[in-house]
C-alpha positions in Angstrom: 3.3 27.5 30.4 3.5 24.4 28.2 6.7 22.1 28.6 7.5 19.4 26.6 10.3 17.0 25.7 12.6 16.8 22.8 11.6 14.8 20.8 8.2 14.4 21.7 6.0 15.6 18.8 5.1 13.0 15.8 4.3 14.0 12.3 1.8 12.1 10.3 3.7 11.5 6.7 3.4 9.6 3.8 6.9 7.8 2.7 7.5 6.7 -0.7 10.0 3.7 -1.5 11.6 3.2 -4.7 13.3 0.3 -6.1 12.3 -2.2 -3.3 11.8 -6.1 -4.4 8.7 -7.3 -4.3 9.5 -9.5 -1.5 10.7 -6.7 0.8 7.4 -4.9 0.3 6.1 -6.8 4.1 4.7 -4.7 7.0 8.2 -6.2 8.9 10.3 -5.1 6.2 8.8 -1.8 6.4 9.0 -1.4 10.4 12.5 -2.6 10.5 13.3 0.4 7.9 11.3 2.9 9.6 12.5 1.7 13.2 16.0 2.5 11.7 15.1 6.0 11.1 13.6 6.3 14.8 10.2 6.6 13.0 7.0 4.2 13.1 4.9 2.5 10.6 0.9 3.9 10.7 0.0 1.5 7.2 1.2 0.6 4.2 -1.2 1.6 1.7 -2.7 0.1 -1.4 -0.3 0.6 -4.5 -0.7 2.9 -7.2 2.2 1.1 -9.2 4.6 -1.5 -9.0 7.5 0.4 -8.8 6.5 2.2 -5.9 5.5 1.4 -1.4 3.9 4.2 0.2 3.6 3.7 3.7 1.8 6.4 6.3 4.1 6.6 9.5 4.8 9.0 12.6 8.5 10.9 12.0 9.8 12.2 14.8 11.6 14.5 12.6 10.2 14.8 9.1 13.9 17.2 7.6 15.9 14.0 9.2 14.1 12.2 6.5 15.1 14.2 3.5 14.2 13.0 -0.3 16.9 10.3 -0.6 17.5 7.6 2.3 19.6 4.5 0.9 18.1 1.3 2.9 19.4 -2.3 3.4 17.0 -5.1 4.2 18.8 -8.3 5.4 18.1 -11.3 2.7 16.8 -13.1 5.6 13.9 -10.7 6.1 13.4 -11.2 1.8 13.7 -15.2 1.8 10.3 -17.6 2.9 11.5 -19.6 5.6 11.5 -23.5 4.6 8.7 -25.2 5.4 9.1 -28.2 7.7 7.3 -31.5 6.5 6.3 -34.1 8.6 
């Protein structure tokens, strides 16, 4: 007998983004938008454009996913932070 939890299983996926600025296109940007989805960021990989991220991550439920999610990224995560002189 094999028990497990709900939940439990991963699926490898690849995730594309469209419409991102430039400046969201950081690993922490892309953790904080997969961590709201309850999923986690394998890589981010090399572009094929500049209108499109793909990222590989671990769903815990790929269908929760579906084709369309609408994302906010804080302008605080797309901002440098000021650089302190002195």
């Amino acid at each position: 007998m094999v028990r497990s939890q709900p939940g439990a299983l991963k699926y490898k996926s690849k995730l594309g983004f469209e419409g991102l600025p430039n400046q969201a296109w950081t690993t922490a940007s892309v953790k904080d938008v997969l961590k709201q989805l309850g999923d986690e960021l394998i890589e981010i990989l090399p572009p094929a454009s500049r209108r499109e991220l793909e990222v590989m991550a671990w769903l815990r439920d790929p269908s929760f996913v579906g084709k369309v999610v609408t994302v906010e990224i804080p302008e605080s995560k797309l901002t440098n932070k000021p650089r302190v002189h002195g």
